[in-house]
C-alpha positions as CSV (number, residue, x, y, z in Angstrom):
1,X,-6.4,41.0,23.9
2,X,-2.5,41.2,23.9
3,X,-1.1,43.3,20.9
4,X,2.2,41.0,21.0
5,X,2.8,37.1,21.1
6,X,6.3,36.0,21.8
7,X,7.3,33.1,19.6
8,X,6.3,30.6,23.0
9,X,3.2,32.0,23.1
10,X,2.2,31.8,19.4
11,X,3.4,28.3,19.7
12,X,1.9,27.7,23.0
13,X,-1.8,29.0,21.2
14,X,-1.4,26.8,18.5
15,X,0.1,23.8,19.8
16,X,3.1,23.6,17.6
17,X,6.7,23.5,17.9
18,X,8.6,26.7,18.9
19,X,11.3,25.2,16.0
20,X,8.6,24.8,13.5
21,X,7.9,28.8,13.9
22,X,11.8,28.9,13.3
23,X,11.8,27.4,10.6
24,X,8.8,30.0,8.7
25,X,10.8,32.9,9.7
26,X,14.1,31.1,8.6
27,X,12.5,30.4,5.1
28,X,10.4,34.1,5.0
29,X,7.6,32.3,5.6
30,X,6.0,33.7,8.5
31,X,8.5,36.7,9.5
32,X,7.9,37.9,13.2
33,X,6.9,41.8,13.1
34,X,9.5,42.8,15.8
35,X,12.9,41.4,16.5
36,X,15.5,42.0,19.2
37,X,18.5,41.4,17.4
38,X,20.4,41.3,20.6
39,X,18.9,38.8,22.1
40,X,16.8,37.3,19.3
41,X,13.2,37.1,20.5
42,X,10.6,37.5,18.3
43,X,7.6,39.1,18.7
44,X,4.3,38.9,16.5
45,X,1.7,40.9,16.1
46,X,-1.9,39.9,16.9
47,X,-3.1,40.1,13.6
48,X,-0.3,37.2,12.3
49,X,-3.0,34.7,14.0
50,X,-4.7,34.9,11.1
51,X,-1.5,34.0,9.0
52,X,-0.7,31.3,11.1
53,X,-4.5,29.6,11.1
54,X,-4.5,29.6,7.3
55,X,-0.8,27.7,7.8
56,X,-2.4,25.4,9.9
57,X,-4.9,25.3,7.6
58,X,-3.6,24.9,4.4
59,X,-1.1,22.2,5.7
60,X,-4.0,20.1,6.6
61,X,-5.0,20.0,3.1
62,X,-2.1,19.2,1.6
63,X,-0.1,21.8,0.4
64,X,3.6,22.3,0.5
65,X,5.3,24.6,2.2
66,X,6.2,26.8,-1.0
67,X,2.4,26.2,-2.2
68,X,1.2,28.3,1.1
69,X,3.4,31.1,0.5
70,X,2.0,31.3,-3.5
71,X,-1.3,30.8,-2.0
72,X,-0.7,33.2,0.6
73,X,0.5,35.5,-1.9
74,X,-1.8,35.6,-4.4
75,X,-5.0,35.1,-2.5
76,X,-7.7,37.1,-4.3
77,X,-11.9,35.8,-3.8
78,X,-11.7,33.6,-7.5
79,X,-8.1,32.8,-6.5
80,X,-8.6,30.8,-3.3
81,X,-12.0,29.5,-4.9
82,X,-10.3,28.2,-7.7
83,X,-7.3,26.8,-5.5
84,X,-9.4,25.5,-3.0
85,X,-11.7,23.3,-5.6
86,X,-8.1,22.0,-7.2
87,X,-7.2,20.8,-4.1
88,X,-10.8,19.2,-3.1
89,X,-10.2,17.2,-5.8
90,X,-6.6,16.0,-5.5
91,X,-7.9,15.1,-1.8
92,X,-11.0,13.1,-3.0
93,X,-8.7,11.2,-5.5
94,X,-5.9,10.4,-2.7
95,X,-9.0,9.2,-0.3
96,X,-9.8,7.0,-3.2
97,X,-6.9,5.7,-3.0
98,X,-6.1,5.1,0.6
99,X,-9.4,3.7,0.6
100,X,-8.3,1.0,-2.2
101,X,-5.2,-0.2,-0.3
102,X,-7.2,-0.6,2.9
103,X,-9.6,-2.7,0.9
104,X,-6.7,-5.0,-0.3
105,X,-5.0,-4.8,3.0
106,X,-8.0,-6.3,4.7
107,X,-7.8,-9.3,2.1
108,X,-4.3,-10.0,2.8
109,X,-5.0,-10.1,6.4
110,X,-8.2,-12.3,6.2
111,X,-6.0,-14.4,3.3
112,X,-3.5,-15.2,6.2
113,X,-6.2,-15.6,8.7
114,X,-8.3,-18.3,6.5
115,X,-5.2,-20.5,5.1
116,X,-3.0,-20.3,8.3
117,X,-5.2,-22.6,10.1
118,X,-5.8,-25.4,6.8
119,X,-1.8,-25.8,6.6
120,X,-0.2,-29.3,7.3
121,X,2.9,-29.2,5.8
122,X,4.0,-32.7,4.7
123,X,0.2,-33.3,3.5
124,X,-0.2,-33.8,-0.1
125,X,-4.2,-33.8,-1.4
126,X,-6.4,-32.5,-4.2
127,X,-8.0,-29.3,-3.6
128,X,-11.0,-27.9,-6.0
129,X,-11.5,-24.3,-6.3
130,X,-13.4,-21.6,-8.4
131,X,-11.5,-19.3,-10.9
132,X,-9.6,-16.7,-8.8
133,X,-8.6,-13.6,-9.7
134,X,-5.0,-11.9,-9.6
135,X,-3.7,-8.6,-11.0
136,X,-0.6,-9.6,-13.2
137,X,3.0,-8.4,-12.2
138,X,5.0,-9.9,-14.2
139,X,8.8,-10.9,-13.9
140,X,10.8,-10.7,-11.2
141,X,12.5,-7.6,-12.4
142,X,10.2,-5.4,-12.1
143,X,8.4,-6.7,-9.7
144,X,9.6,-4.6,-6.7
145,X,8.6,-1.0,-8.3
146,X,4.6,-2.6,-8.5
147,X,2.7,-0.8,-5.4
148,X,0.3,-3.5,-5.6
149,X,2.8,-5.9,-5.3
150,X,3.6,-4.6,-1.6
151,X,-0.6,-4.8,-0.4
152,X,-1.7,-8.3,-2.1
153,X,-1.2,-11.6,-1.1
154,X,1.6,-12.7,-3.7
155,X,1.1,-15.8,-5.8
156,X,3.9,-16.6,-8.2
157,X,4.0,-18.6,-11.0
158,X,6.6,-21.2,-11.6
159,X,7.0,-22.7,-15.7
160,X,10.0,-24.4,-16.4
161,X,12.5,-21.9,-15.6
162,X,10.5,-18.7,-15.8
163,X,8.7,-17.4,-12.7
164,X,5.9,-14.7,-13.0
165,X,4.6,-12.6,-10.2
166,X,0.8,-11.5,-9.5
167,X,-1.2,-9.7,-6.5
168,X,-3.5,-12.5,-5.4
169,X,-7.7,-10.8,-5.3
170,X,-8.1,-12.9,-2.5
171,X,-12.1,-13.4,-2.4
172,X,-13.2,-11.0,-5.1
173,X,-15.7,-11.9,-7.1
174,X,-16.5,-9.5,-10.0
175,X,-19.8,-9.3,-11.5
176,X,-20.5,-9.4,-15.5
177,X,-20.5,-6.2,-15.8
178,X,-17.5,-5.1,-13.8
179,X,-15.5,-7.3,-15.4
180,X,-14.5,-6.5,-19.1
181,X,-13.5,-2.9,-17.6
182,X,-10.8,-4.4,-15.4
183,X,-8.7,-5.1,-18.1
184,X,-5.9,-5.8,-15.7
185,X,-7.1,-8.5,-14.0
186,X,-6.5,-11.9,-15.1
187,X,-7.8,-15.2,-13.8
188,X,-7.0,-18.7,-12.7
189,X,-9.7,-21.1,-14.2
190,X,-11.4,-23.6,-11.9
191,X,-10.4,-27.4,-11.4
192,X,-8.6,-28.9,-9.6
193,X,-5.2,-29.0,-8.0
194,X,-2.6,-31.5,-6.2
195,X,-2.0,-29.1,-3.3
196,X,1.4,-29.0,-0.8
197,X,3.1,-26.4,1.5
198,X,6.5,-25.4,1.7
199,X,8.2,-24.2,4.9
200,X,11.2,-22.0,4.2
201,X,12.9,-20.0,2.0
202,X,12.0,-19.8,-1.6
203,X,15.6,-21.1,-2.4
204,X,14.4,-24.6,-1.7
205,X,11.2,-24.6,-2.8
206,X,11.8,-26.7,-5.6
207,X,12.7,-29.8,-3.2
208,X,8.9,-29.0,-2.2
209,X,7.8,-28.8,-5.4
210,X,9.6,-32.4,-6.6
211,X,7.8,-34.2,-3.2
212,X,4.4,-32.8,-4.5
213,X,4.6,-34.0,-7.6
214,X,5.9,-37.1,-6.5
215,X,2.7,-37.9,-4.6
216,X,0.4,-37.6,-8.1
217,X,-0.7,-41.0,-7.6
218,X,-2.4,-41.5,-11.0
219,X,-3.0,-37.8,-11.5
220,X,-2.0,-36.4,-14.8
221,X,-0.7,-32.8,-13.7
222,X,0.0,-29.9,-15.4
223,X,4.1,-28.6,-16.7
224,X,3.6,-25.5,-13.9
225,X,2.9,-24.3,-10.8
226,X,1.3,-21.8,-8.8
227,X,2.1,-20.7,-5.7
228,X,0.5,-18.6,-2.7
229,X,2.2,-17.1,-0.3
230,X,0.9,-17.6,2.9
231,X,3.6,-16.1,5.3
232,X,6.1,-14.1,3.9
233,X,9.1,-11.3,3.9
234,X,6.2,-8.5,4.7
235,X,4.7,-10.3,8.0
236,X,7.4,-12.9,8.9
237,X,11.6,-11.4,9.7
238,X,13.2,-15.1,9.3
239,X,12.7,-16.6,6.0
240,X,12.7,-20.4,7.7
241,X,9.3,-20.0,8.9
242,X,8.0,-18.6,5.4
243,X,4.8,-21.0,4.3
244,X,3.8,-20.8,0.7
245,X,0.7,-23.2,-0.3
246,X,1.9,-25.5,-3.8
247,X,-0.8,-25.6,-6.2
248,X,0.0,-27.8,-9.7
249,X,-3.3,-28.0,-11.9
250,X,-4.3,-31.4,-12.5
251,X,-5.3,-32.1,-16.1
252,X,-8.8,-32.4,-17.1
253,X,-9.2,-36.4,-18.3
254,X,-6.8,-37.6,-16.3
């Protein structure tokens, strides 16, 4: 076994960037055991493997830069144990996570999927649906800092001059008992609805919005609106070809 690894070599073993090792001996991360200051090659002993598998190591669960050298550092038996079960937990919360947005980002593609084929855009008819569920953004100021905002279908509610934003649960159905601790979602009740679809911008939606309402017949419809987005700013670059589905709630006894 060589004594000695040129910086190529240490890179070469542990397939990384020449650069990267660079960059530890640049920030007294890794420091190479002999230098040639005339020419600048490095050399390393054998035994700084070790130091740069638990680099490799420690990146892959997570840590920073500056946490490996503390960790490095300080690495006593009930240190590492200790370190090690902190960061088993941070990793088991951040799988729980990823594994939430990839739930709601298989909605939002099966959402698009399922409506994209029902839409006829200068059809007006009556549409009857269950209560549907939608975590509640608010206004339009803050909806842009709302992660949820970014993974949901978005449905947005148009009153008079107010619009409020939510992150459409597209086919979730929550049980009795998951329910009351989900305080956050809210729900559309069941009924029916005088259903429309816009192509374009939201700009003009309202001209959509007036011919919907126009084809009531002898509907009695409710004072607001709510609206899905079928095709919009996240999957489509030219905001002509944006389709949001009109839904107005028609009024029970009408």
């Amino acid at each position: 076994m060589k004594d000695f690894f040129t910086i190529g070599e240490l890179a070469d073993l542990f397939a990384i960037d020449v650069q990267t090792l660079r960059y530890y001996d640049k920030i007294g991360l890794l420091i190479p055991s002999h230098r040639n200051h005339a020419n600048g090659y490095r050399l390393y002993k054998f035994d700084q493997v070790y130091q740069v598998a638990s680099i490799r190591y420690l990146k892959r669960l997570g840590y920073s830069l500056e946490q490996i050298r503390e960790y490095l550092d300080s690495r006593t038996l009930d240190h590492t144990i200790e370190r090690l079960q902190g960061q088993s937990a941070l990793l088991k919360q951040r799988w729980q996570e990823l594994i939430s947005i990839d739930s709601a980002i298989q909605r939002k593609i099966e959402f698009i999927k399922v409506q994209l084929p029902q839409v006829s855009l200068q059809e007006v008819q009556v549409k009857t649906f269950p209560d549907r569920y939608y975590l509640d953004i608010g206004s339009e100021e803050i909806l842009y800092g709302s992660d949820v905002f970014y993974f949901h279908p978005t449905l947005v509610f148009y009153r008079e001059n107010t619009k409020q934003f939510g992150a459409y649960l597209f086919e979730y159905i929550p049980d009795e008992t998951e329910l009351p601790s989900l305080h956050d979602v809210s729900v559309i009740k069941g009924g029916a609805f005088l259903c429309g679809y816009h192509q374009g911008s939201y700009e003009t939606i309202g001209t959509a919005i007036e011919r919907i309402r126009k084809g009531k017949g002898e509907y009695r419809l409710a004072d607001w609106e709510v609206n899905f987005n079928i095709l919009d700013q996240f999957v489509e670059r030219d905001s002509s070809r944006f389709i949001t589905e009109i839904q107005i709630p028609i009024l029970v006894g009408a």
